[in-house]
C-alpha positions as CSV (number, residue, x, y, z in Angstrom):
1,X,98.0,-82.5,-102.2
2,X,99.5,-85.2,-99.9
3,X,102.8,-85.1,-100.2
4,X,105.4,-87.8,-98.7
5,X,108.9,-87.1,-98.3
6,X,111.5,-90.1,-98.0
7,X,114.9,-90.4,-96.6
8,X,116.0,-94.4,-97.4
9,X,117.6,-96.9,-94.8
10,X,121.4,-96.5,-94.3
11,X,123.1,-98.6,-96.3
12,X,124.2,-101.9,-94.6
13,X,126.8,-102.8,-97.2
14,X,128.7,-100.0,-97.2
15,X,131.9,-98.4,-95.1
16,X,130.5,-94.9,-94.2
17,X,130.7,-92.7,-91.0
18,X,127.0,-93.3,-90.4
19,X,127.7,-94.8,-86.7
20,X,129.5,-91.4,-86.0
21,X,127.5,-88.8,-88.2
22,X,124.1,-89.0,-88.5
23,X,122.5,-85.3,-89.2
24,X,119.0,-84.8,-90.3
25,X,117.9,-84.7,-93.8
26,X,118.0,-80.9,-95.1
27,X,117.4,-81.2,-98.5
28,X,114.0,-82.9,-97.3
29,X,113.1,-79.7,-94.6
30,X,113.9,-77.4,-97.4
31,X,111.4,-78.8,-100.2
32,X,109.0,-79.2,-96.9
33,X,109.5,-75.7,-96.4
34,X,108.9,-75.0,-99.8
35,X,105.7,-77.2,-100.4
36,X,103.5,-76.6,-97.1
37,X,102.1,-73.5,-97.3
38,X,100.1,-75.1,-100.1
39,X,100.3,-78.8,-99.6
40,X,99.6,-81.4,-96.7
41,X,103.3,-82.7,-96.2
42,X,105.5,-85.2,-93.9
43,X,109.2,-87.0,-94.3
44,X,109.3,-90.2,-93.1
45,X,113.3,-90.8,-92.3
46,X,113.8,-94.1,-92.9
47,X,117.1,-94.0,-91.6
48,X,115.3,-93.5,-87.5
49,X,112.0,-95.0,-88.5
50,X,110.5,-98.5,-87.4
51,X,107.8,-98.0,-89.6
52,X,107.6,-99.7,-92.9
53,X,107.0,-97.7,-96.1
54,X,104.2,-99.4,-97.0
55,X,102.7,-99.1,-93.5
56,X,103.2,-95.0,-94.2
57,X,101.6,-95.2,-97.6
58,X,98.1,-97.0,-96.5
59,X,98.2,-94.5,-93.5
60,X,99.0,-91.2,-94.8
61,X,97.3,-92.0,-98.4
62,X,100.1,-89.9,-100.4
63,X,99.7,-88.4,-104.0
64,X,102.9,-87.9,-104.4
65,X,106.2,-89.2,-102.8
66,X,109.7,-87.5,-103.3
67,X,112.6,-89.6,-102.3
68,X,116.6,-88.4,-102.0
69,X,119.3,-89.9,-102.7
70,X,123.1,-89.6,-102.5
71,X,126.1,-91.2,-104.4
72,X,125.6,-95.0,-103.2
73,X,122.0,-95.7,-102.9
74,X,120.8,-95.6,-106.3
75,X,119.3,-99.2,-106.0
76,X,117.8,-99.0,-103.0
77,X,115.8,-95.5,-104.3
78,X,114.7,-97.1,-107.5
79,X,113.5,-100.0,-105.4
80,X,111.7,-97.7,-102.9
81,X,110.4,-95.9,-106.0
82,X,108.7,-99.6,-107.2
83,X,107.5,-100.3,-103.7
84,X,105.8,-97.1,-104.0
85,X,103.5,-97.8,-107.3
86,X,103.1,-101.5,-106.3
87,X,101.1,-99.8,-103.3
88,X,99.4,-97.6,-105.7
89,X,100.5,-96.7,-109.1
90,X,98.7,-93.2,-109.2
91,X,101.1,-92.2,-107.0
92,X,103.6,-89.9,-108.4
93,X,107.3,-90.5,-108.0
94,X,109.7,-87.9,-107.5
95,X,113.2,-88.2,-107.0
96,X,115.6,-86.0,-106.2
97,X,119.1,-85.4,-104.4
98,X,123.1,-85.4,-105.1
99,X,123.1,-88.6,-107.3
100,X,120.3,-87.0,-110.0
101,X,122.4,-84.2,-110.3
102,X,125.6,-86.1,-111.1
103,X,123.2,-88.6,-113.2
104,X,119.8,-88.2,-113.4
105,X,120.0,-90.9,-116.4
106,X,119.9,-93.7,-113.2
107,X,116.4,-93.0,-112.1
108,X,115.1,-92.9,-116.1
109,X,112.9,-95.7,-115.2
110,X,109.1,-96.7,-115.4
111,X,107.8,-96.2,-111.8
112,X,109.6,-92.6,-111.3
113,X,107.6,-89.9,-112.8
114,X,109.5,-86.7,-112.2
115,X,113.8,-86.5,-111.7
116,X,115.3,-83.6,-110.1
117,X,118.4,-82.5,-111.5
118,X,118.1,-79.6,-109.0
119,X,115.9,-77.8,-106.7
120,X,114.5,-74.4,-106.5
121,X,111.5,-72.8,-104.8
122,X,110.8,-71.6,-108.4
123,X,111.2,-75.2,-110.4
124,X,109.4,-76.9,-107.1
125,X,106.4,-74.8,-106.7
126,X,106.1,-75.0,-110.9
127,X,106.0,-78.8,-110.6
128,X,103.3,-79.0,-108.1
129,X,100.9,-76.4,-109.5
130,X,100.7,-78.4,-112.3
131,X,100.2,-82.0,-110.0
132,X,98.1,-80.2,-108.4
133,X,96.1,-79.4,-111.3
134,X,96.3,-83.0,-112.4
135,X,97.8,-82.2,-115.5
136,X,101.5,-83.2,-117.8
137,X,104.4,-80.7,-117.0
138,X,105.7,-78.9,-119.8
139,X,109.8,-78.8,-119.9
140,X,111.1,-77.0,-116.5
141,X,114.2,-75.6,-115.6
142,X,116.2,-78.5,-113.4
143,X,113.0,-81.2,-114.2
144,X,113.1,-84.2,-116.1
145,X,109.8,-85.8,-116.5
146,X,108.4,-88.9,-117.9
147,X,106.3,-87.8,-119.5
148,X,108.7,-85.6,-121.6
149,X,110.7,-88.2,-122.5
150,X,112.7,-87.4,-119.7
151,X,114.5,-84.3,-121.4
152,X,115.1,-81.2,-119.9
153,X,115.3,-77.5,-120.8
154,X,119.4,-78.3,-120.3
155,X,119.5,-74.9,-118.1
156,X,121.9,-75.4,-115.5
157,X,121.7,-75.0,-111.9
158,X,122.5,-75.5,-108.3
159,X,120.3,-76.4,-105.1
160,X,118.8,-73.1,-103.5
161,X,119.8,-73.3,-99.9
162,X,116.3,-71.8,-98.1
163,X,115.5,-72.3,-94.0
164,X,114.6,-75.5,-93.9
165,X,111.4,-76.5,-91.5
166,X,112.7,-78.4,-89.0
167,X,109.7,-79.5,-86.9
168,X,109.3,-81.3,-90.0
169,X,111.7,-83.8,-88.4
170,X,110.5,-83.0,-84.6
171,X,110.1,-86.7,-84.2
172,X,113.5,-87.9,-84.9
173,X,115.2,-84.8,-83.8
174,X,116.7,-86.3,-80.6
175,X,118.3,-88.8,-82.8
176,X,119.9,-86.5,-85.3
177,X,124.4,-86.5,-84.0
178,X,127.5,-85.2,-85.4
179,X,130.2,-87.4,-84.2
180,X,129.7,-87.3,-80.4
181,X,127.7,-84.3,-80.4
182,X,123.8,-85.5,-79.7
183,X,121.4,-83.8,-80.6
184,X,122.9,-82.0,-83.4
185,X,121.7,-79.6,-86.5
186,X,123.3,-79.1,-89.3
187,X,123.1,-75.6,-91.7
188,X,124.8,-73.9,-94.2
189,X,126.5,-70.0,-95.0
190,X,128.0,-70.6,-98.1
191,X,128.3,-72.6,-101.4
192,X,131.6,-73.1,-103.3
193,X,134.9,-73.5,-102.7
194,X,138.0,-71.9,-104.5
195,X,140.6,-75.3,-103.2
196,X,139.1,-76.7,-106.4
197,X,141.1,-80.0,-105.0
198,X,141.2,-82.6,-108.3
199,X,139.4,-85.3,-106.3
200,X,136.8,-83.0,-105.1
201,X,132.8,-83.1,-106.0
202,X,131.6,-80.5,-104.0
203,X,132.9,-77.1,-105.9
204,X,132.4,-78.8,-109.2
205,X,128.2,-78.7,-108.2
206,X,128.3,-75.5,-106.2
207,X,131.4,-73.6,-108.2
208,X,134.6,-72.7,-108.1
209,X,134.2,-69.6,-105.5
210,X,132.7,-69.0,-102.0
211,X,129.6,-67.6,-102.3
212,X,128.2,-66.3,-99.2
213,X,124.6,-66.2,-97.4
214,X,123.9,-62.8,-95.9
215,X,124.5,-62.7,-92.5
216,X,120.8,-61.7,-91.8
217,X,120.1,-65.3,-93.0
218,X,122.7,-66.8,-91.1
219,X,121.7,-65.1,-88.1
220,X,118.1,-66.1,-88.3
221,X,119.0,-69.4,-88.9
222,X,121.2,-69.9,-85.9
223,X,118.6,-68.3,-83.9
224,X,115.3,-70.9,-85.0
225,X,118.2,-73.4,-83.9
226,X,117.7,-75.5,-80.6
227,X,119.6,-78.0,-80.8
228,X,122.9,-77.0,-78.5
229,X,125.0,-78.6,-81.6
230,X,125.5,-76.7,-85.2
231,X,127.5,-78.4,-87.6
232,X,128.3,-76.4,-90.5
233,X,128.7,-78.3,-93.5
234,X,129.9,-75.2,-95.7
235,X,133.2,-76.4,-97.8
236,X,135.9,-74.0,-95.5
237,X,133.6,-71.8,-93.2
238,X,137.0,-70.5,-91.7
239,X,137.7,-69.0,-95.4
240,X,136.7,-65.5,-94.4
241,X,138.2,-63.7,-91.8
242,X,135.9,-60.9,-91.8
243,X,132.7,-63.0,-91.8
244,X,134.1,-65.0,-89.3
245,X,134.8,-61.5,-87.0
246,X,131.2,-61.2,-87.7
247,X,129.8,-63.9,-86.6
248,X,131.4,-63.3,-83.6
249,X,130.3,-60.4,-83.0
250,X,126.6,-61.7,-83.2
251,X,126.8,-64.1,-81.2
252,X,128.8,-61.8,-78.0
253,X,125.8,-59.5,-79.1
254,X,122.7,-62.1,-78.6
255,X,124.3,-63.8,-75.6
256,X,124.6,-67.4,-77.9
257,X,125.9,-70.4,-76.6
258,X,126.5,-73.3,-79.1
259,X,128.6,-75.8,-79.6
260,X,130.0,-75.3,-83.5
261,X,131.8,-77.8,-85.7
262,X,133.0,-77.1,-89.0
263,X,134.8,-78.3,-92.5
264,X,138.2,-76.3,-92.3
265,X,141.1,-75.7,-94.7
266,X,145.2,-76.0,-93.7
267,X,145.4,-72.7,-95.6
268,X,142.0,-70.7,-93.6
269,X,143.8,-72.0,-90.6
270,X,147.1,-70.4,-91.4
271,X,145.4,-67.1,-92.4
272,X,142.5,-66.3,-90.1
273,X,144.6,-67.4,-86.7
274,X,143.3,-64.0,-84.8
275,X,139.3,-64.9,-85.9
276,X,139.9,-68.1,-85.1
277,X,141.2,-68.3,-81.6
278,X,138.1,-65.6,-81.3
279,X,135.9,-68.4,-82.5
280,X,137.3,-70.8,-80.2
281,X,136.2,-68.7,-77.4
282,X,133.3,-68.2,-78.5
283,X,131.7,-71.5,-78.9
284,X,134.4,-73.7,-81.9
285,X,134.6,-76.9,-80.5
286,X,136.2,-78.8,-83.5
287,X,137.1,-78.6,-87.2
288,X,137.3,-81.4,-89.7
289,X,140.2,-81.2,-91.4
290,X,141.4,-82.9,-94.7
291,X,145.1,-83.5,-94.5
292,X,144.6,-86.0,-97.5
293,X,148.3,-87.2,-97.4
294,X,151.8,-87.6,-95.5
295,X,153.4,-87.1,-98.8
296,X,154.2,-83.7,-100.4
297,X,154.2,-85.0,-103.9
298,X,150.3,-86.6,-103.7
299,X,149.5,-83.2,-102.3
300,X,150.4,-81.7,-105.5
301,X,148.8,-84.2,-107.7
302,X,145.4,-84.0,-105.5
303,X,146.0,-80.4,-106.1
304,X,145.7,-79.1,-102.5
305,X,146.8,-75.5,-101.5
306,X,149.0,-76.6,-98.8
307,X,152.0,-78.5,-98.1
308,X,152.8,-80.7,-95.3
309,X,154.9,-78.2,-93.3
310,X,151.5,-76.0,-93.5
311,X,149.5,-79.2,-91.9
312,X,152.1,-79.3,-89.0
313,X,152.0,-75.4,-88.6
314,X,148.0,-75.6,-88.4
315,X,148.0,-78.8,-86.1
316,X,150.8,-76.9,-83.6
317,X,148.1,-73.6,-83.8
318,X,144.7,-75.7,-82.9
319,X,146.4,-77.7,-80.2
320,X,148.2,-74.2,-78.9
321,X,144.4,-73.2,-78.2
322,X,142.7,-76.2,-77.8
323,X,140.5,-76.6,-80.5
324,X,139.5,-80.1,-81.2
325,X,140.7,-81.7,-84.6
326,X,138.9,-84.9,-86.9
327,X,141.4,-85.4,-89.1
328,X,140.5,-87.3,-93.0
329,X,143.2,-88.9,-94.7
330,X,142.8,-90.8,-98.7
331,X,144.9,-94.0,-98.8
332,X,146.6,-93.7,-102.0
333,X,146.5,-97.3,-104.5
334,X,150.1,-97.1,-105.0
335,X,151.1,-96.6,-101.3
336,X,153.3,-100.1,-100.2
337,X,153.6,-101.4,-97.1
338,X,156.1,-98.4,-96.1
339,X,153.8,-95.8,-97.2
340,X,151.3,-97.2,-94.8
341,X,154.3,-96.8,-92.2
342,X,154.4,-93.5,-92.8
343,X,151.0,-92.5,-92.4
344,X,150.8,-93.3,-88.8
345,X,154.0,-92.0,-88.3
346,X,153.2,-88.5,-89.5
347,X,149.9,-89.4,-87.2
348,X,151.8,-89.7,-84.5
349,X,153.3,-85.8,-85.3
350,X,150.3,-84.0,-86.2
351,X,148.2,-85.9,-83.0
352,X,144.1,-85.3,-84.1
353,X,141.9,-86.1,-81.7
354,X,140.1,-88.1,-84.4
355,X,141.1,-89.5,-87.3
356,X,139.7,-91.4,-90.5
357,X,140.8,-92.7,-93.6
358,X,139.2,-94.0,-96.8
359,X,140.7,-95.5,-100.0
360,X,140.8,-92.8,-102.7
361,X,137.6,-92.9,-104.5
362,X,137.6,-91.1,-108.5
363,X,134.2,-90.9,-108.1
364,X,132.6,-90.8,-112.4
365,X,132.8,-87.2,-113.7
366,X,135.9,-86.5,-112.3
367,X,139.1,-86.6,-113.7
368,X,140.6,-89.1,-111.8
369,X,138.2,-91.5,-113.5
370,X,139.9,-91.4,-116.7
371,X,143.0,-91.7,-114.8
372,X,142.6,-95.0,-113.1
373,X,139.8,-96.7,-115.7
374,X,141.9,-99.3,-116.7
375,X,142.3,-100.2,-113.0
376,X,138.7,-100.0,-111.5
377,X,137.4,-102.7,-109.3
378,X,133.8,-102.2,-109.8
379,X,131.7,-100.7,-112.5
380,X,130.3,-97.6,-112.5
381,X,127.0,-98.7,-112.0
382,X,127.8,-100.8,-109.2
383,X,126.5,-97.9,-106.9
384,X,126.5,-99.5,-103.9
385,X,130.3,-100.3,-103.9
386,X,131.2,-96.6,-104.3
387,X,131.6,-96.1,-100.9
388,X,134.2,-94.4,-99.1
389,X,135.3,-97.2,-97.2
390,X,135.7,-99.8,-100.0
391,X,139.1,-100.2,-102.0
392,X,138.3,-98.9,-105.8
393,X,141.5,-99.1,-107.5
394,X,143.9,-101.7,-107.9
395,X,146.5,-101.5,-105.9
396,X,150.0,-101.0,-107.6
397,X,152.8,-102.3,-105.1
398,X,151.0,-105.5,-103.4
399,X,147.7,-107.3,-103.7
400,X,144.4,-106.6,-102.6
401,X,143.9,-108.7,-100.2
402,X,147.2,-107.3,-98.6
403,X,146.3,-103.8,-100.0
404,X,143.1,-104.3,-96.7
405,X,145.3,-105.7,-94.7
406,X,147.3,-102.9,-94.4
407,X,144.3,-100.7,-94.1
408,X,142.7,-103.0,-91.3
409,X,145.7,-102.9,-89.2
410,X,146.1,-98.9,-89.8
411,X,142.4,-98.9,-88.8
412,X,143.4,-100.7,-85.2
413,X,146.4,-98.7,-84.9
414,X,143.9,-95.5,-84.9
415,X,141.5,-96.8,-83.2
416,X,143.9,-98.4,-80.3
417,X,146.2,-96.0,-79.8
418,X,145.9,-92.8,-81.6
419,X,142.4,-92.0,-81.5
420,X,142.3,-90.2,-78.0
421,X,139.4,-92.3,-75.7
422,X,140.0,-90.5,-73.1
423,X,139.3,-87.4,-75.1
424,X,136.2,-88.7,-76.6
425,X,134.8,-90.1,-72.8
426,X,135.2,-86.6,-71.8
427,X,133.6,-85.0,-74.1
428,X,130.6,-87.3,-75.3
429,X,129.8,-89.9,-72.4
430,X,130.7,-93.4,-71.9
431,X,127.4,-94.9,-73.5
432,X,128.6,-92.3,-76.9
433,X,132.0,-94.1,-77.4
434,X,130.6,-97.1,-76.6
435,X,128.0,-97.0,-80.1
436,X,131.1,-95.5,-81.7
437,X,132.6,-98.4,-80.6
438,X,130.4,-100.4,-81.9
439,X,130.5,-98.8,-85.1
440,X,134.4,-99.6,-85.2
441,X,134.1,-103.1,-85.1
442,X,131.3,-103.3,-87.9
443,X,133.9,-101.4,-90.0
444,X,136.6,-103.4,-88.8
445,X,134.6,-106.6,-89.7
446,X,133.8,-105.6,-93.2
447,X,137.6,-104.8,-94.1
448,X,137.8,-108.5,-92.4
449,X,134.9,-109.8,-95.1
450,X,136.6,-107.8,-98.0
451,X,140.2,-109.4,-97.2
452,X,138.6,-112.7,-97.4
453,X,136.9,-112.2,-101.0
């Protein structure tokens, strides 16, 4: 079979880090991987792409086209999905990605054929023997079809993490950037997380515990690699001391020189010191660090595993060996005008190279839903809105429109005079901070809009 795979357009409308992280589609070179042995397949990444998707459809001639999706874009997949049979409705539509998992019920609709709750090698190559064969699936593991009714065997599961082709995506490769950090790859070498923090989505899909690749397939991984960037997007890959030591010693063994940028936790910090000042040495250039909060008490509630005397002990360790920090904070909607004080106060004493901040966002399915319901902003199915950037919950202690005030003026206090430029000209080029730059003021703008409505 023909088989197109889609990434859709960034979304305009909402506040993300796309200007500063753009990484290549995974989930797309894994079911690649999967499918072309047997099957004819390309991704078109929409995202990079000039060309239309209707220009790719009468080129390539698809039978079937699978389309991701994440948390936000659940219109503008459906309306891909429509486009797609309005070229040809023999096409079959697959969809697939973070937001079917979380609600596959979205995409229940008459021009997708096939919703992936999640992906296997197993449930994949099942599906497509029987496409191929031009003939109705029965109920599979992780599948709902339209023609069942869209009901499922209810066996639950997780995405399998395989090597993902990447000359799938040769063509946009040079494109593909982790902050500064162009051209970049991104991988895995673990699922789970054992923070379990309350506002978190990621263990509640992958579980509650680290569960770790082999280090064969890590290895071989890091190897097929040729970009001089890896961003590892495990949970905490500085959990593990051990594996950490390992790694290590693989790449001293094979002579490996890469740039590496993780997801780190206060407490792996604190613990695996020794491994990690290893690391540094050894190719770490930066960690992304969730400090979440200046205030012990919302630590506690958001059920994080270390205290604010453990973010200043961490933040003293990486600058003592000069590891680069992005730090993430969540804007809390009962913080007042003081509470905003704070924040770039205890800025000023931790000293990130990087930092970002987002309005706290109870995402549906989690318990902070319930919590905040009677003080939502938007609907749960007003996808689009359910971005990091946008302001959720009421605010308690001052208005809205003073609630993105404060946030706006946070936003140019980071961005004038905490945010280290000279840092980031250093280490990613004029012409780098100059798009991220650019990226500021579109973010800077939109607050602007939001104030205004």
């Amino acid at each position: 079979m023909k088989v197109l795979l889609v990434r859709p357009p960034r979304m305009k409308q909402a506040i993300t880090l796309g200007e500063f992280m753009y990484s290549e589609p995974i989930g797309l070179e894994m079911i690649y991987a999967m499918l072309e042995e047997r099957h004819e397949v390309e991704i078109l990444d929409l995202m990079s792409e000039g060309e239309s998707l209707e220009a790719k459809l009468s080129g390539f001639h698809p039978e079937a086209v699978g389309i991701t999706t994440l948390c936000i874009d659940v219109p503008a997949v459906k309306d891909l999905a429509e486009r797609v049979k309005q070229v040809n409705p023999e096409i079959i539509t697959i969809i697939g990605g973070t937001q079917t998992y979380l609600n596959s019920e979205a995409f229940f609709i008459d021009a997708v054929d096939h919703v992936m709750k999640y992906t296997t090698r197993e449930n994949v190559e099942k599906l497509f023997s029987y496409l191929e064969n031009k003939e109705s699936p029965p109920l599979l593991d992780g599948v709902c079809s339209r023609s069942n009714g869209f009901q499922s065997t209810k066996v639950c599961g997780i995405n399998e993490y395989i090597h993902p082709n990447r000359t799938s995506t040769a063509k946009y490769r040079s494109q593909y950037s982790y902050f500064g950090y162009k051209p970049a790859a991104i991988m895995g070498t673990a699922q789970g997380c054992a923070k379990t923090c309350r506002f978190c989505l990621r263990w509640r899909i992958e579980g509650y515990t680290e569960k770790y690749f082999p280090l064969d397939f890590v290895k071989e991984e890091i190897r097929s690699i040729q970009e001089d960037t890896i961003m590892v997007f495990d949970n905490d890959l500085l959990h593990n001391g051990e594996r950490i030591e390992a790694l290590c010693d693989f790449l001293e063994e094979e002579k490996i020189y890469k740039n590496f940028i993780c997801y780190a936790s206060v407490n792996s910090i604190l613990k695996n010191q020794t491994a990690i000042r290893r690391f540094k040495g050894l190719g770490l250039k930066a960690v992304l660090v969730g400090y979440e909060t200046f205030k012990q008490e919302e630590l506690e509630a958001y059920e994080k595993k270390s205290s604010i005397e453990d973010n200043l002990k961490a933040s003293r360790f990486m600058k003592e060996i000069g590891l680069d920090v992005w730090a993430s904070f969540m804007l809390h909607p009962d913080w007042s005008t003081e509470d905003f004080k704070g924040l770039r106060k205890y800025l000023k004493a931790l000293q990130p190279e990087i930092s970002t901040f987002s309005p706290l966002t109870p995402f549906p399915n989690l318990p902070l839903y319930g919590e905040y319901k009677e003080r939502l902003l938007v609907e749960k199915e007003d996808y689009e809105s359910w971005s990091f950037g946008q302001v959720i919950i009421r605010p308690s202690k001052m208005s809205l429109q003073r609630y993105y005030y404060e946030m706006l003026k946070t936003n140019l206090y980071v961005n004038l005079f905490q945010n280290n430029t000279g840092y980031m000209i250093r280490k990613f080029g004029f012409n780098t901070v100059f798009r991220l730059g650019k990226g500021s003021i579109k973010l800077l703008r939109r607050y602007m809009k939001l104030m205004m409505q």
